[in-house]
N, C-alpha and C positions, 0 to 999 in steps of 0.2 A: 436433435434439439439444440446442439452445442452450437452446431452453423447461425440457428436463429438468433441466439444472443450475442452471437458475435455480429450479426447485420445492425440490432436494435446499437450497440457500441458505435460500428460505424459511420452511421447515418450521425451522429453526432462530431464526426472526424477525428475519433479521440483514439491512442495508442493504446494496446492491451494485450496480454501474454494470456495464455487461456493452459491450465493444468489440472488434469482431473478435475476436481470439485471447487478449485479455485481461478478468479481470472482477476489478477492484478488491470486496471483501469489505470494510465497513468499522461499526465500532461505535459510539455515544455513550456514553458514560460520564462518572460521578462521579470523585472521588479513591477509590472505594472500589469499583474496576472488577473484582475478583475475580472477577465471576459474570459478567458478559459474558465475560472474558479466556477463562474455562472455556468458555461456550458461543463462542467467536468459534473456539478448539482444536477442539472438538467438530464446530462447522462443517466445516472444513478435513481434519478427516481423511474426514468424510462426502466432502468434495467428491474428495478422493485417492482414495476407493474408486470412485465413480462415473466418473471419469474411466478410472479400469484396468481395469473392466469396459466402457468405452466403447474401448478401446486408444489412450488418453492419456495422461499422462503429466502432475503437475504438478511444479514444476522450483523448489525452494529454493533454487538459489542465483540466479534470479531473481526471490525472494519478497522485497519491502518490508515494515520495520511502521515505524508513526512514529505518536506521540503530539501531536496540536495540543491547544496551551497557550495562555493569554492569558500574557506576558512576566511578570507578579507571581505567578503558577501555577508559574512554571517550575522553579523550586530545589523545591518539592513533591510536583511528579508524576513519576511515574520506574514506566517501562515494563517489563515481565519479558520474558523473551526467550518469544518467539511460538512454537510445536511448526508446522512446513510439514512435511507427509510425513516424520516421523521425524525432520527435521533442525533444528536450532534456527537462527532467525532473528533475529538481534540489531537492536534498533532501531535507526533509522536518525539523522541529525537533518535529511538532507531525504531527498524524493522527486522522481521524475520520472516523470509523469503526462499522455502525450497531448502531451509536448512540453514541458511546463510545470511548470519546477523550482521545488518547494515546500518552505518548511521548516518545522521545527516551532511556529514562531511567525506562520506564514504575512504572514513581513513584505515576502514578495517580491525580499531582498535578493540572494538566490542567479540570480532570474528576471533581475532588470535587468542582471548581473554578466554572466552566460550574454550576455543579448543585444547590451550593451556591447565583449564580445570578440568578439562575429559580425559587430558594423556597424566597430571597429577592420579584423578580418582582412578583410574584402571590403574596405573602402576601400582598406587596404593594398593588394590586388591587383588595384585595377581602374584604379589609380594609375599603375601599370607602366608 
């Protein structure tokens, strides 16, 4: 089943990581991303159809979009809300990916922050 929806992805030219139950869909683009944005839509409603005739189901309000920028980019690029199954999906300014909180400047700063407050609460608790 997994091979099928990686062809219905393809046929659209689009880059994608596929993991268990999840497959990041993702594009390169200029500042003048117009036509990927259309085809990355395009994609995604192909993948919604194939998945309801597969009896799946894909779920926007679990759907990410996020724009990586180098930080002198950043006041320039500016992301339109993404169409997931009907529903619009507002960019994000991070993600979380396989465990690993990313943002849109992929500075890491949200990653160390996360991991900081993990090694804080277990010291706390093993302290007892």
């Amino acid at each position: 089943m997994a091979k099928k929806l990686t062809a219905v992805i393809r046929q659209f030219g689009l880059n994608y990581m596929q993991y268990a139950d999840d497959t990041p869909v993702y594009i390169a683009a200029d500042r003048t991303y117009s036509r990927q944005l259309a085809s990355l839509e395009e994609c995604l409603s192909a993948v919604h159809t194939w998945l309801l005739h597969n009896s799946l189901c894909l779920n926007p309000a679990k759907s990410d979009t996020i724009v990586f920028t180098p930080s002198r980019q950043q006041h320039t690029t500016k992301l339109d809300t993404v169409t997931v199954s009907g529903q619009p999906v507002v960019p994000s300014l991070t993600v979380k990916s396989l465990g690993v909180v990313l943002d849109n400047m992929l500075s890491m700063d949200n990653m160390l922050l996360t991991f900081a407050r993990t090694a804080i609460f277990i010291y706390a608790h093993c302290t007892m």
